[in-house]
ZAMI-886728 format. One record per residue (C-alpha): residue number from 1; residue in one letter; x negated, y, z negated. Coordinates in nm, 2 decimals, decimal comma, always signed. Layout:
BEGIN
<site NUM 'A' <X Y Z>>,
...
***
This chain:
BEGIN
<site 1 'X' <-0,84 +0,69 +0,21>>,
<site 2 'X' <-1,05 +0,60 +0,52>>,
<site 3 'X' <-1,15 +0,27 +0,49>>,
<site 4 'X' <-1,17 -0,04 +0,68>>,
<site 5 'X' <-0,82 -0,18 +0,59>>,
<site 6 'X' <-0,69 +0,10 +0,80>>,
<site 7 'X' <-0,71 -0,05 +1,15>>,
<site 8 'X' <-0,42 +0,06 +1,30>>,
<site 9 'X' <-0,51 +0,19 +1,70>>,
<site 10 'X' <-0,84 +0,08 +1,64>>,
<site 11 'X' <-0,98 -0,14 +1,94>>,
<site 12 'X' <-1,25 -0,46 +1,91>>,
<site 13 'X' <-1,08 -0,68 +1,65>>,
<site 14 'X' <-0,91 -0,94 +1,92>>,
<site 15 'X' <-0,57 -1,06 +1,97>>,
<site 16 'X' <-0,38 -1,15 +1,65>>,
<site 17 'X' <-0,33 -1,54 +1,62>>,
<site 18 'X' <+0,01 -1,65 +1,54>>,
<site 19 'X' <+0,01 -1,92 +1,34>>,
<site 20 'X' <+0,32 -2,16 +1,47>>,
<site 21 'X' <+0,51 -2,27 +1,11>>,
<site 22 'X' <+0,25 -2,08 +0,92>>,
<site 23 'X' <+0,26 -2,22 +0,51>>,
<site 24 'X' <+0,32 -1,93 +0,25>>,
<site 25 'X' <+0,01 -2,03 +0,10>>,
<site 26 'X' <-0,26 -2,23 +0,31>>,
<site 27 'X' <-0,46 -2,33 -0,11>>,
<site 28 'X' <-0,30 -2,34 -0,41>>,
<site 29 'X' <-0,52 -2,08 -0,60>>,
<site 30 'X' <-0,33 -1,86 -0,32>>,
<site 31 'X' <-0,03 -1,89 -0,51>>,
<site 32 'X' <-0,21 -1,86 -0,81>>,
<site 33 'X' <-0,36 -1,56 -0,71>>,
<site 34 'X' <-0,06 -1,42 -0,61>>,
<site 35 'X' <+0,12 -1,48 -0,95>>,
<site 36 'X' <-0,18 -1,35 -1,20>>,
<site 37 'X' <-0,11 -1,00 -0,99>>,
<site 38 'X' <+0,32 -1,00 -1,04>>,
<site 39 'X' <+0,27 -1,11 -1,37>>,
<site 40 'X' <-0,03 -0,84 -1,47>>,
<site 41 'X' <+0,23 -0,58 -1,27>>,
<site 42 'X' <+0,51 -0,70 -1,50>>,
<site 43 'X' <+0,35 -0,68 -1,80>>,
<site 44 'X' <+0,24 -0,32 -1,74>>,
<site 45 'X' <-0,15 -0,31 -1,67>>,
<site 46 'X' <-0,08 -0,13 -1,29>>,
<site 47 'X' <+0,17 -0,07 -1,02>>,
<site 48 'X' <+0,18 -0,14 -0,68>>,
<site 49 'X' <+0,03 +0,10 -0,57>>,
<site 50 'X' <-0,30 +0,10 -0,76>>,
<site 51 'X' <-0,30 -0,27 -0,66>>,
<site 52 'X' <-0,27 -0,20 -0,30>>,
<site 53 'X' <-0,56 +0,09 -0,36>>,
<site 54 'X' <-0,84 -0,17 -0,51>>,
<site 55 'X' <-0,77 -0,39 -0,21>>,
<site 56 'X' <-0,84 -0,11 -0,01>>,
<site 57 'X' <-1,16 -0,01 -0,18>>,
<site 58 'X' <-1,30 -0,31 -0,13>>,
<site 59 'X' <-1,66 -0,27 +0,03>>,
<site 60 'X' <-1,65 -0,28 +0,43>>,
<site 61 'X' <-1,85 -0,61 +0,45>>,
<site 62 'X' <-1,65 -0,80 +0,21>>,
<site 63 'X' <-1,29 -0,66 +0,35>>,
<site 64 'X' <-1,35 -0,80 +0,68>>,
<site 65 'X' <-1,55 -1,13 +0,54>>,
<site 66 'X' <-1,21 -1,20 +0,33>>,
<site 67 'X' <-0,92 -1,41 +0,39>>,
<site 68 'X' <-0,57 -1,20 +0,25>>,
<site 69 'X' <-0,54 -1,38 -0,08>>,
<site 70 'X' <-0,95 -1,34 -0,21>>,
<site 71 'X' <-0,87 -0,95 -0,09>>,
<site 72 'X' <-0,59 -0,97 -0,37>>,
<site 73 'X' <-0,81 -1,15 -0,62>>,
<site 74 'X' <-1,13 -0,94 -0,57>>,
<site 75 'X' <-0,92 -0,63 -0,57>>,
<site 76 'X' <-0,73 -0,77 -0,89>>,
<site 77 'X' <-1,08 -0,81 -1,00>>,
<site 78 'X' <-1,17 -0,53 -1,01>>,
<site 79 'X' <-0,89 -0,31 -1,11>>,
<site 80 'X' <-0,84 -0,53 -1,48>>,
<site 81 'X' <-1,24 -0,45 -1,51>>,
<site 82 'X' <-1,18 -0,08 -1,46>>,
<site 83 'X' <-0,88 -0,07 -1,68>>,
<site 84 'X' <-1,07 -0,24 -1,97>>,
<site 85 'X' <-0,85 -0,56 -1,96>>,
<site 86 'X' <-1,13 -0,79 -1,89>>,
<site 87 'X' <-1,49 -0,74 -1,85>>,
<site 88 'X' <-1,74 -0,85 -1,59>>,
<site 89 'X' <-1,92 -1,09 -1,81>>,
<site 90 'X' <-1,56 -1,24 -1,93>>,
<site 91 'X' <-1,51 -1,30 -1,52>>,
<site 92 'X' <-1,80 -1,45 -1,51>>,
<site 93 'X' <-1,81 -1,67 -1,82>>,
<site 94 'X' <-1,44 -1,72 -1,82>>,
<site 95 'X' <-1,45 -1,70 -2,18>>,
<site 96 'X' <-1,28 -1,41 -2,40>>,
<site 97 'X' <-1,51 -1,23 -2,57>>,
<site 98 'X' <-1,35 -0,97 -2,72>>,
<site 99 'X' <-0,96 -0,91 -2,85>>,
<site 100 'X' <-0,74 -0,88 -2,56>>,
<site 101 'X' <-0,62 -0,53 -2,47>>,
<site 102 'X' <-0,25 -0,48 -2,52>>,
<site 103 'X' <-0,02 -0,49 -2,24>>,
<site 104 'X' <+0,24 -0,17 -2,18>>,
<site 105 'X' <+0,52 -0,38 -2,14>>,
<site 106 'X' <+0,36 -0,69 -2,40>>,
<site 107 'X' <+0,28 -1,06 -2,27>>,
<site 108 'X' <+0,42 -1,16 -1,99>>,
<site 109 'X' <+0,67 -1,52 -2,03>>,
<site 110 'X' <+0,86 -1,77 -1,88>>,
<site 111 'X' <+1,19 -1,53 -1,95>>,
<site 112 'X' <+1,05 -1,28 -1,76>>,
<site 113 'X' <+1,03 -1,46 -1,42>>,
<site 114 'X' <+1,33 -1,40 -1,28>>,
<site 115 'X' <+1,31 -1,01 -1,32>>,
<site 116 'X' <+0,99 -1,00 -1,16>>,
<site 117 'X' <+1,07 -1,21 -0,88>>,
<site 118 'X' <+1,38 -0,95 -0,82>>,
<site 119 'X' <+1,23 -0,69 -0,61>>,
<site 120 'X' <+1,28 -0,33 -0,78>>,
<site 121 'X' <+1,38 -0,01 -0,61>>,
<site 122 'X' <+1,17 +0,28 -0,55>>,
<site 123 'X' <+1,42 +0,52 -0,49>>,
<site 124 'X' <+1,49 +0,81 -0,72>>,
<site 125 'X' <+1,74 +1,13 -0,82>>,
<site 126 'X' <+1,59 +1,37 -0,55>>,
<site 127 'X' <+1,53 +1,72 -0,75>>,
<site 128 'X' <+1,57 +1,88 -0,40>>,
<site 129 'X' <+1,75 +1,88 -0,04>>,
<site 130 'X' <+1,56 +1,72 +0,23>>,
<site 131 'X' <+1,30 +1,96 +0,46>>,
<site 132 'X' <+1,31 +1,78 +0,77>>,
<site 133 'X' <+1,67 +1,68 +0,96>>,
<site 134 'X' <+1,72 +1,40 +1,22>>,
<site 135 'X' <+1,64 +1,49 +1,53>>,
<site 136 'X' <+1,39 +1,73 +1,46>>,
<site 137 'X' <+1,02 +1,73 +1,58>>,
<site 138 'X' <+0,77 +1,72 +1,33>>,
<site 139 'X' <+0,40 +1,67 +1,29>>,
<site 140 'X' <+0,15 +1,49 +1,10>>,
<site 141 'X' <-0,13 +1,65 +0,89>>,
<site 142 'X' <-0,47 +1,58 +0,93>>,
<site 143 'X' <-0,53 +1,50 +0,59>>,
<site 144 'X' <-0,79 +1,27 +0,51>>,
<site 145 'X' <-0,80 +1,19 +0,15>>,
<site 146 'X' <-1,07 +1,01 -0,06>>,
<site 147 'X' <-0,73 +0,81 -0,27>>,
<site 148 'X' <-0,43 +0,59 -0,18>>,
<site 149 'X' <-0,23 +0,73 +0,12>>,
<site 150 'X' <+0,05 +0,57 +0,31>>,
<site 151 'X' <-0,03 +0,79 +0,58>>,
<site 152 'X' <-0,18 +0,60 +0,91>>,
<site 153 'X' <-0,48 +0,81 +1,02>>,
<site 154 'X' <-0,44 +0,74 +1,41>>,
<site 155 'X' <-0,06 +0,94 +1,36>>,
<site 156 'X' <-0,24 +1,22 +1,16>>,
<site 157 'X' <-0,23 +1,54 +1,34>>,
<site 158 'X' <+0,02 +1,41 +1,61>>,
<site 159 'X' <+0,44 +1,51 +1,70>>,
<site 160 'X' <+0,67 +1,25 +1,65>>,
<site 161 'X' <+1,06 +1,28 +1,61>>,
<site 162 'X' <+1,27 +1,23 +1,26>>,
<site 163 'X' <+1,46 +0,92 +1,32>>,
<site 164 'X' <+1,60 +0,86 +0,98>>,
<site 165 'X' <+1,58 +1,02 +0,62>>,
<site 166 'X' <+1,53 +0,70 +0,38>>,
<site 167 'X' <+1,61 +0,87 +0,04>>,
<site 168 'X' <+1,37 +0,98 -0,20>>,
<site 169 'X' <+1,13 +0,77 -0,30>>,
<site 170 'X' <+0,83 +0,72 -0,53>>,
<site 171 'X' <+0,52 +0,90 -0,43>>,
<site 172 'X' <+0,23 +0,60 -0,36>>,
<site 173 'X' <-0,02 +0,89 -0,33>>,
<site 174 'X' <+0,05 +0,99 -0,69>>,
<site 175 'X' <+0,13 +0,67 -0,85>>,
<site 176 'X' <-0,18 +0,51 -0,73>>,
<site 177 'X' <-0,35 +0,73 -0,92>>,
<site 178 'X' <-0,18 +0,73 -1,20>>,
<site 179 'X' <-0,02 +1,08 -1,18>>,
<site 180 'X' <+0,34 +0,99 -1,22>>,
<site 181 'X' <+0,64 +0,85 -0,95>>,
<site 182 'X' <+0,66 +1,22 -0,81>>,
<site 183 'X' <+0,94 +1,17 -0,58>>,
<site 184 'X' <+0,92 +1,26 -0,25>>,
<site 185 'X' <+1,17 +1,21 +0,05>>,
<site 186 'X' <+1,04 +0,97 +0,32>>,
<site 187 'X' <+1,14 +0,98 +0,65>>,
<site 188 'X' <+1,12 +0,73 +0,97>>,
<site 189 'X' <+0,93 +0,91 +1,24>>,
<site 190 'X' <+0,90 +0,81 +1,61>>,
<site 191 'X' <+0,59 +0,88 +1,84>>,
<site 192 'X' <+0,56 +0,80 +2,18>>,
<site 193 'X' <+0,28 +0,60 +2,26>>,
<site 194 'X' <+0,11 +0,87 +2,53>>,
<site 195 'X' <+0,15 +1,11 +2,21>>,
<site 196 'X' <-0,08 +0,86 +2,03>>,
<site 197 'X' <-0,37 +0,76 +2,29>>,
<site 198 'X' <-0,29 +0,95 +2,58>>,
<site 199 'X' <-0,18 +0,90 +2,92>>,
<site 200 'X' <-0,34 +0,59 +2,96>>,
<site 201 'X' <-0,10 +0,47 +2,69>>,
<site 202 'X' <+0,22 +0,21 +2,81>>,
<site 203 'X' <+0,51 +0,45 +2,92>>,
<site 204 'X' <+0,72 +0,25 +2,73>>,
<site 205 'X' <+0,55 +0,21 +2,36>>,
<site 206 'X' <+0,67 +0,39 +2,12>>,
<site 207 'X' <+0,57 +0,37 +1,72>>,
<site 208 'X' <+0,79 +0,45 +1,41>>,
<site 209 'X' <+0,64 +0,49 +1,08>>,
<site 210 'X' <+0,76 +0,58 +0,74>>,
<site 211 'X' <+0,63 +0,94 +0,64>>,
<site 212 'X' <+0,66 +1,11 +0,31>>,
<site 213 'X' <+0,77 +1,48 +0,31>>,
<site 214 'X' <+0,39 +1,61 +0,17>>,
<site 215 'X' <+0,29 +1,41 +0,50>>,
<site 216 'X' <+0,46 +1,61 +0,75>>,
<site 217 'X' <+0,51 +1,98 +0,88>>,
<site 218 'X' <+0,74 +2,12 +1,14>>,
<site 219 'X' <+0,61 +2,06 +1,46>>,
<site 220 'X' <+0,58 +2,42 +1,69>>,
***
């Protein structure tokens, strides 16, 4: 989708501030934060990707008004609301007030930690051979849709080369939206930077990002 969390190329928003022996979490509901999401994951009520999509639904005004970890909590917020987990009187009260809805994958406990801390792979049996080969030039669609993409919209519609082919992999786009993993090869595309914003553009920039097959077409 268009929204405001994809800023990529996009001018105005100053330099970034690095942050010299940055914490992992600057408050500790950040942590907490952080764990109500892997555990809720875990247990089954989303997947990433529809966790990364309520973040980026969040309204332009309070995106860009929130620090990383209330982006995470509102989006997490949200999503167990529209899922019927919680409702918005139980967020507000912070009382139960109905029996809790069950979990695919059951409660969530202290044995469980250790397998959700291990980061899983996405990869999957590819049902077919790869379209694109390394080496090959290849361009973007201009697709601009109203769900979950991984596609960044200032590459859409621009020529980059195929640097690597990175296996098949689960779909975001589909699993976002609860439509299944629908494997998909991904690929690491190059662009030069004048590709990107034009001859104006450093000479010696160039930007690689990962690309699903549905993504891409080859380039003329």
């Amino acid at each position: 989708m268009n929204g405001v969390h994809d800023m990529g190329g996009m001018d105005g928003f100053g330099k970034v501030e690095v942050e010299p022996n940055e914490p992992t979490f600057h408050e500790k509901w950040e942590g907490r934060v952080m764990a109500m999401v892997r555990a809720m994951g875990a247990a089954g009520a989303f997947n990433i990707d529809m966790s990364r999509f309520y973040r980026e639904a969040l309204p332009p005004h309070v995106y860009l008004a929130s620090s990383y970890y209330r982006k995470w909590l509102l989006g997490l917020e949200d999503n167990l609301v529209d899922k019927g987990f919680v409702t918005a009187s139980e967020l507000e009260t912070g009382q139960a007030q109905a029996p809790a809805k069950s979990l695919k994958r059951g409660k969530f406990n202290l044995e469980a930690v250790e397998r959700v801390m291990t980061r899983g792979s996405f990869e999957r049996t590819p049902q077919s051979t790869a379209k694109f080969k390394v080496g090959e030039r290849v361009r973007t669609k201009n697709i601009h849709p109203a769900t979950h993409t991984r596609l960044p919209r200032y590459t859409r519609g621009h020529v980059g080369v195929v640097e690597r082919i990175l296996g098949c992999q689960v779909f975001p786009d589909s699993a976002a939206m609860e439509l299944g993993e629908n494997p998909q090869w991904l690929y690491n595309v190059v662009f030069d930077g004048a590709e990107l914003w034009g001859p104006d553009a450093d000479p010696m920039v160039k930007i690689s990002i990962d690309a699903f097959e549905p993504y891409l077409e080859l380039a003329a």
